[in-house]
N, C-alpha and C positions, 0 to 999 in steps of 0.2 A: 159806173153806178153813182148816183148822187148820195150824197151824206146821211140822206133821210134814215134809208134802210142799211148804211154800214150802221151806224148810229144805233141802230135797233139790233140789228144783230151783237154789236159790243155790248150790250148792256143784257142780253138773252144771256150773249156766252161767258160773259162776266159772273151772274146768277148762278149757271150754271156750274161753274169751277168751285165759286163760292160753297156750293152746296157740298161740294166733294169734301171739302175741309171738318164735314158733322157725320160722312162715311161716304160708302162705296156708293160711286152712282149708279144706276141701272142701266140695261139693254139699250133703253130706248133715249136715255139721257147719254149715253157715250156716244150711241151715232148722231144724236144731235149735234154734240159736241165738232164731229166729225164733219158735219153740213154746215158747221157755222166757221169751220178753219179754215177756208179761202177767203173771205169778205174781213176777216179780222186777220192779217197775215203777223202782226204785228203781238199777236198772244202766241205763236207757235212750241214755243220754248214752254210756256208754263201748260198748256194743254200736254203734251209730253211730260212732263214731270207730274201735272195729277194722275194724269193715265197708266202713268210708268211704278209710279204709288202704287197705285188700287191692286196691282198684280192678279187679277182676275180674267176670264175669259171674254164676257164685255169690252176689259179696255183693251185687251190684246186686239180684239177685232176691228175698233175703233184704231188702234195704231200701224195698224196694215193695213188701211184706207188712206193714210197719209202718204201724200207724195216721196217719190225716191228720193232718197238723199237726204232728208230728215232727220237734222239732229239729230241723236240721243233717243230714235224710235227703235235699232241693233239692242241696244243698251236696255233700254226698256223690256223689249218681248224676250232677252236673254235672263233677263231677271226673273219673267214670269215662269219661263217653260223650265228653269232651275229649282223653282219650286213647288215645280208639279202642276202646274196650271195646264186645263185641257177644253180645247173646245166646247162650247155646247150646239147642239145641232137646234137645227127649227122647231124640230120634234121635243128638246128640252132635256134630249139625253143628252148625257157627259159623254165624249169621247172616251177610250181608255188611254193610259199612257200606253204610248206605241211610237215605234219610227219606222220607216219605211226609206229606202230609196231606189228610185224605179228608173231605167233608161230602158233607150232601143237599141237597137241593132245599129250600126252607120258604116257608110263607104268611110272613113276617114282611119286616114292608112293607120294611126297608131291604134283604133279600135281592135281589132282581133288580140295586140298583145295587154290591152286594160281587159278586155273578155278571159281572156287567160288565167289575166293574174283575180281575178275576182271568182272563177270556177274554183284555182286553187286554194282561194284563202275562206269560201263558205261551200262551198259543194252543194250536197243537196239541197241548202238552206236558200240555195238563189234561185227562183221561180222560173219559167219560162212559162208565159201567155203571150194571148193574140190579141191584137187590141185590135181594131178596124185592120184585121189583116194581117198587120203587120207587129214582128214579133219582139218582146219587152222582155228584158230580166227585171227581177223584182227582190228584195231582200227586205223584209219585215221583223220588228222583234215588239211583240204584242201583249200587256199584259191582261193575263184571262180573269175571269171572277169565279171562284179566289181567285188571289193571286198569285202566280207561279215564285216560288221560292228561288227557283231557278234561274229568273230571268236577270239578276242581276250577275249571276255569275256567268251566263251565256253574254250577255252583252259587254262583260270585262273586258273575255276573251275574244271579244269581233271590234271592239273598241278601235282599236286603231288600224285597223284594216279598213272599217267601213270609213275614217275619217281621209284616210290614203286615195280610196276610190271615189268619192265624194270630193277632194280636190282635183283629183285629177280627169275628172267627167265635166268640172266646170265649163271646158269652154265647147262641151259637144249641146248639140239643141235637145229637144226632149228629154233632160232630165227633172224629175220630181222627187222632191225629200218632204216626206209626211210629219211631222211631228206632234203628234198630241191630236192628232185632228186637220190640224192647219194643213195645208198643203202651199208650199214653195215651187213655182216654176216659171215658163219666160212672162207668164201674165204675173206674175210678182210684183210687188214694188220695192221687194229686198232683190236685189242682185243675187249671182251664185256667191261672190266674196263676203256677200252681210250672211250670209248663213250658215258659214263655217263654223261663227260662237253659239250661234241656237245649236247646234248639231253636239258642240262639247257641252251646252247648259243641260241638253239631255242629259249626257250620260253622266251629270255631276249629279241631277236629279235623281237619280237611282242611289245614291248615296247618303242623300238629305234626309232628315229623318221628318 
């Protein structure tokens, strides 16, 4: 690309950062932000730190568009979804806080003894569906309107269980962990390892006031 239009885009995404420093930028200013961070490789660090700032559902969106491996983008959306920060859909609705983690079924030989140990540590609470056929456990903990007074003290008690089966599902394919809305799986740009700390910011978020 010749100078012209890197040139233009540093000075757009300059603006734009700029701007963040007088408040939160919007929707359509953080995917901007996010279309101009290839041509400018050279602000990646400070785009990450205004975004990782704003702690909102815009920049969370905008920092899971950034390539894997991304400095200080774990660090970022762990800070957001710590403090509650949820989704918003197209539609403009807010996500609820909620987490979710969902696998299939697999030939891989330690699979039946992970199925095992995940019947016995949520029982009815782990779903069985059919997705194109083929069949998914699911485990959801979803807060309703009102809010369940209950859900922090159910989530205490699955707290580390779900964090146990959640590392150890890592290296099977089709696994999804919901959080807030967001959904994490192999089309991710966080790996199964960068979403270990989202998975505990959740559960610290249940405690934050």
């Amino acid at each position: 690309m010749s100078e012209g239009p890197r040139h233009a885009a540093l000075t757009e995404l300059d603006a734009l950062l700029s701007l963040a420093d007088a408040g939160p930028l919007d929707a359509s200013s953080c995917q901007r932000v996010l279309e101009l961070s290839p041509l400018v490789p050279g602000r990646i660090r400070r785009i990450v730190d205004v975004l990782g700032r704003q702690r909102d559902a815009a920049a969370v969106d905008a920092l899971l568009g950034l390539p894997a491996g991304t400095r200080g983008v774990v660090e970022a959306v762990f800070t957001a979804i710590r403090h509650g920060v949820a989704r918003r859909r197209p539609d403009r609705v807010v996500c609820p806080r909620m987490l979710a983690l969902e696998f299939r079924s697999s030939s891989a030989r330690r699979f039946p003894r992970l199925l095992e140990r995940a019947v016995a540590a949520f029982g009815d609470d782990l779903e069985r569906i059919r997705v194109e056929g083929r069949l998914r456990y699911r485990l959801a903990l979803v807060e309703r309107d009102p809010p369940d007074p209950q859900l922090c003290a159910r989530a205490a008690a699955l707290e580390l269980d779900i964090e146990s089966l959640h590392r150890d599902l890592a290296r099977l394919r089709g696994v999804r962990l919901w959080l807030n809305g967001w959904r994490f799986d192999e089309a991710s740009n966080l790996p199964p390892p960068s979403r270990a700390p989202l998975l505990q910011g959740w559960f610290e978020s249940l405690h934050s006031p």
